[in-house]
N, C-alpha and C positions, 0 to 999 in steps of 0.2 A: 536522398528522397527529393523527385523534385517537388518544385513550389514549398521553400521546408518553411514551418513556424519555428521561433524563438520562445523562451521562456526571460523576462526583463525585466521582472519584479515577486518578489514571495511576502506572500506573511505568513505569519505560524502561531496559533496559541499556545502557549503551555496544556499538553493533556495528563488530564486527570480528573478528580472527584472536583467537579469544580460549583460553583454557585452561579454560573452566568449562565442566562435560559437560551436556548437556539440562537432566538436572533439576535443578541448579547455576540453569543461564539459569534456568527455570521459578519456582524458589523466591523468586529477589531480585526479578523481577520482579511477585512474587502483594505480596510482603511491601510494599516500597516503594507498590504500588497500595493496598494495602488503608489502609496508616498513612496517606497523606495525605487519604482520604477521611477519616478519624477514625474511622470505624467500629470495633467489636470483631470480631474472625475468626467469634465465632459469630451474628453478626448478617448475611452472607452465606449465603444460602440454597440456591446450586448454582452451579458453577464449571461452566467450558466453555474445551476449550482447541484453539485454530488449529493444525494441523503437519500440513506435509504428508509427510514421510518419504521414501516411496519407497525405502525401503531403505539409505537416508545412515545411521538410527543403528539399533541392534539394539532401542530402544524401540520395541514394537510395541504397548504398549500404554501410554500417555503421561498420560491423561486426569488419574487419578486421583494424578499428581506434583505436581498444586497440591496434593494435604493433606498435603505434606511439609512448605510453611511451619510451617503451625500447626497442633497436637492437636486443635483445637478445630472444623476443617475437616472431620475423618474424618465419615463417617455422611453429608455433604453431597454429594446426585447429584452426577455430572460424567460429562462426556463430551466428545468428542475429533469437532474438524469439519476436513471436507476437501474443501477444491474447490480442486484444486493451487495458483498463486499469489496467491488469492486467500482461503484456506483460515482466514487471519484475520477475513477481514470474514463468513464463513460462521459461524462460532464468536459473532460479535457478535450478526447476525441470529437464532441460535439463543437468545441470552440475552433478546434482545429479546421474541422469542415468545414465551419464558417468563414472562417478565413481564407482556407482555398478555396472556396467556389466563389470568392471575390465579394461576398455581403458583406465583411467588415477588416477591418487593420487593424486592431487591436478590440481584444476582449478581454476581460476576468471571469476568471474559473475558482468557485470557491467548494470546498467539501466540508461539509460539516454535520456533526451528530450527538444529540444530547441523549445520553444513557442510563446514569448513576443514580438517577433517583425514581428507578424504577428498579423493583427487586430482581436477584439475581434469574428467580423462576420467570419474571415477566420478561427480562431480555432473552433469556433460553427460548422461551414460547415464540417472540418475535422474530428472533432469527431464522428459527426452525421454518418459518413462512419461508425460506429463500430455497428448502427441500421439496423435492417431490410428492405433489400433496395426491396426485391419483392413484397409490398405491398404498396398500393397507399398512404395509410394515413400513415404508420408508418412510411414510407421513408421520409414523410414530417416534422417530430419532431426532436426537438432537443435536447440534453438530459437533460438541465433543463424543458424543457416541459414533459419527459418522468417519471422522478422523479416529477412532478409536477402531474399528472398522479396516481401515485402511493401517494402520500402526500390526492390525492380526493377520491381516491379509499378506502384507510386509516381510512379517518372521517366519508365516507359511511359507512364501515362497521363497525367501532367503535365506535370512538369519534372524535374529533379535535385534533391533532397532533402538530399543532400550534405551543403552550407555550412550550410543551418540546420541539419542534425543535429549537426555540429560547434559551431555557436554554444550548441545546447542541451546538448551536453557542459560547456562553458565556463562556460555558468550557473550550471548544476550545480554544480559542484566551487565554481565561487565562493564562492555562498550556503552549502556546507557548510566555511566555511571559520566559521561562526559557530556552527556545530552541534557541541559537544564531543562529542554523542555518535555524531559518523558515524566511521564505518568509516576513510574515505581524506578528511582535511583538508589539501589540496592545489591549488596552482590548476593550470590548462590553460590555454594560450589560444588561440585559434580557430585559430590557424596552427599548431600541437600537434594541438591536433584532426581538422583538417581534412588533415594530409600525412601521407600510409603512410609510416610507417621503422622503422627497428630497434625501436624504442618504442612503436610505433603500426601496429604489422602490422593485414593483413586478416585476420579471424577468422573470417568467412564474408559473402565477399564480395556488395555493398559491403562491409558492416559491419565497421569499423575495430575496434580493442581499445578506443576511448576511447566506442564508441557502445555498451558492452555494462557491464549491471548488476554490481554486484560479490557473489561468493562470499562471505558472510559468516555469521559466528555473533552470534543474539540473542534476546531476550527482552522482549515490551511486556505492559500489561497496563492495565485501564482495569476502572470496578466502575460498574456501571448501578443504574440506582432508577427506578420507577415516578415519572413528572412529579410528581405529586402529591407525593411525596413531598422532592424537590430542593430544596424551600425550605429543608429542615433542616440543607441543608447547606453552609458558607461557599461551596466555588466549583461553578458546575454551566453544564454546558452540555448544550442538551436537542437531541433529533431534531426538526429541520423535515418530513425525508422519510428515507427507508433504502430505496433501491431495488434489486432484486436483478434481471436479466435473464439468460437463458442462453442460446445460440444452438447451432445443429448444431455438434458436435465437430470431423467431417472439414472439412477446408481446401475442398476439392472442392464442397460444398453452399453456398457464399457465396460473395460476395464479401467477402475480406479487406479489401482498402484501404477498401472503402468504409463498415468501422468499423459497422458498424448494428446490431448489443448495447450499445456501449458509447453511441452517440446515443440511443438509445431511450430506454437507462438516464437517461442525462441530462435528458432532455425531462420524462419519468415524475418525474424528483427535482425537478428545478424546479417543474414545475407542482402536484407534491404540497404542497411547501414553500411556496408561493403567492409567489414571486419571480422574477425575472428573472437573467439573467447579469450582467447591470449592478448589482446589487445584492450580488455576491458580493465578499468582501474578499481572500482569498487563496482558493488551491487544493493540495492535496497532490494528483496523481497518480500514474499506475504508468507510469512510465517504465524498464521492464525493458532497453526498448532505445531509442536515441535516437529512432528512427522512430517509436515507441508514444507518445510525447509527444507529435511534430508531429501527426501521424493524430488525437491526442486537442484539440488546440487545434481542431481542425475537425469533430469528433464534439461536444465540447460548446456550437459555434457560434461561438467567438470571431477562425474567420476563414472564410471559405469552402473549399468543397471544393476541391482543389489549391492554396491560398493560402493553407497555414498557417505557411508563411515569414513572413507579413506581421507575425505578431502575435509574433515577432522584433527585424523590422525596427523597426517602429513603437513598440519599448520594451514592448510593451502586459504581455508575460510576465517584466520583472524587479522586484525589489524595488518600485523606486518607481513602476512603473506601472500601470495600473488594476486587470490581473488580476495577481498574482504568484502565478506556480507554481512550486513545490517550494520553497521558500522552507528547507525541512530538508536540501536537496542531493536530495533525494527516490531512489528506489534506486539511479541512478549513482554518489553519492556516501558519502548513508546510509548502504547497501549494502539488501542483499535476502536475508535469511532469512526463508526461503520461508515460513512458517507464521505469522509477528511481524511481515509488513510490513503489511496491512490492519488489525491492532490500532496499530499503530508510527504510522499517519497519522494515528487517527481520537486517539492520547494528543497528539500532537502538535500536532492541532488544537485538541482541548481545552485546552491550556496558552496555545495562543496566545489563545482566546478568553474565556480568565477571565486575563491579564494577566500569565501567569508562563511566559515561553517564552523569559525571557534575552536572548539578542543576537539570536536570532531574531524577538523581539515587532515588532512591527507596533503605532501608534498607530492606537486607536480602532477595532482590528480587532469586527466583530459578527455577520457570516458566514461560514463556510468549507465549502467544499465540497472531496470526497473524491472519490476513483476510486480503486478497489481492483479489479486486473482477473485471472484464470485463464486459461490457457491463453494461444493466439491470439485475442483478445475472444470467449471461450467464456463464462467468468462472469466478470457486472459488477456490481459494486456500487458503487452513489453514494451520498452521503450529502449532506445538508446539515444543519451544524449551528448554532446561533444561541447566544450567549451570554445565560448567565441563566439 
């Protein structure tokens, strides 16, 4: 990519039920990012911040909470991006532009979203706002009904989805059982997964409670620099590609399963990045619901169309096999506060790929690829990053 940005600094809150209000998340998150890039606060040129709201907190105007960190912030543009669950990676791509069209050298990009202390019907209602609201039926769903939608649509045209959704819950929760900062570090195992009972009702049928993202509160935050300028600083990891694709809103105008925003996205990242699938080391994606993961194993190519059970079966998606996805617990486990989870992947992956990502590390990780997705594959974002 030319003119590529660097990624030179992360911070990350622990997500979960937490007691810290927005701008609480907001601040720990700018602070932590900004200090381990080394940087001084006034050597940051314009802040950008991911949330999507919808009415969860009475902040209606958020942007300008990163210069609460520091005095030395004030006076520095900011602005506030939104493209509902993916409203992080929106915020990123906005820094990025900034920085290629030569307005600034270094920015921070924080996501953040306070959730948990609004009932689970008020988060349902809020989210549901990122659906198509000019149609009578679609406006009525909510998006575990929407992925629940696409989970029936799924078995119509293939098979049952079921078991591997349940294994992909399983994963999940495993791999976040090395991630201090997820949400829910706990295991499942597939036979939890996979059987409706008192613990594991339907939520919107299929859709189990173990196949659905969790409600949480947090705060990521990651500081970008013009390539050129990364050498300056001890860890960086630079853009191979940053792909953004958006498709029709309404459900009614696509085909859902057949996932074609979020393939596109991928084909576009890959071939911007000049690599293959087989060249990738890990993957953070948006696994809002279990189904969103398998559909995505098959949008990024690593099994064919109805045969993303395979790349299950054959190991190919755990720790030790060729592709590992979510290796963070990724939002099943993580959790998903809506505005900090496309920042939360892309610090995520940067840690693993300059060497400091703890029990999570991966030996001689040197690609990762991202999906950061909005709505029902309305906006996609892909990324590929390379250490160095």
């Amino acid at each position: 990519m030319s003119n590529t940005v660097a990624i030179v600094g992360s911070g990350h809150t622990k997500f979960g039920r937490l007691d810290d209000n927005l701008e609480a998340l907001i601040v720990a998150a700018t602070r932590e990012a900004v200090e381990e890039s080394g940087l001084a606060p006034e050597q940051i040129d314009a802040v950008f911040l991911g949330h999507f709201n919808s009415g969860m907190v009475t902040d209606g105007f958020a942007a300008s909470l990163i210069h609460q960190a520091y005095p030395e912030l004030r006076f520095k543009p900011a602005m506030r991006a939104e493209n509902a669950c993916a409203s992080g990676s929106a915020a990123i791509h906005a820094g990025m532009n900034t920085i290629q069209a030569g307005k600034a050298k270094t920015v921070l990009v924080v996501g953040a979203e306070k959730m948990t202390h609004r009932s689970t019907a008020d988060v349902t209602t809020a989210l549901a706002g990122a659906g198509y609201q000019n149609d009578d039926h679609e406006k009525t769903l909510s998006f575990p009904q929407v992925f629940g939608v696409a989970a029936n649509q799924y078995a119509e045209r293939y098979a049952s989805p079921l078991d591997a959704m349940a294994h992909i819950a399983a994963k999940n929760h495993h791999n976040a059982m090395r991630n201090p900062l997820a949400h829910m570090q706990k295991e499942f195992s597939f036979e939890a997964c996979s059987q409706v009972s008192d613990k594991n009702p339907e939520i919107a049928p299929p859709l189990r409670l173990t196949d659905c993202s969790l409600v949480t509160d947090g705060a990521a935050a990651i500081v970008l620099t013009a390539g050129d300028n990364a050498a300056n600083f001890d860890n960086a990891a630079r853009f191979r590609s940053a792909v953004h694709v958006s498709d029709f809103l309404p459900m009614g105008r696509r085909d859902f399963v057949a996932f074609e925003g979020p393939e596109r996205a991928f084909a576009m990242a890959l071939e911007q990045a000049g690599v293959a699938l087989a060249d990738i080391d890990f993957a953070e994606v948006h696994d809002c619901f279990t189904i969103a993961e398998l559909l995505t194993y098959e949008a990024m190519g690593l099994a064919p169309k109805g045969e993303g059970a395979r790349a299950i079966e054959d190991g190919s998606v755990y720790r030790d096999g060729r592709l590992p996805v979510n290796l963070s617990g990724g939002l099943k486990a993580k959790g998903h506060p809506v505005g900090a989870t496309g920042v939360s992947m892309h610090a995520i992956a940067y840690r693993q790929l300059t060497g400091r990502a703890g029990e999570l590390q991966l030996p001689n990780a040197k690609l990762g690829l991202i999906f950061n997705m909005g709505g029902a594959a309305v906006a996609n974002y892909v990324s590929v990053l390379e250490a160095g």
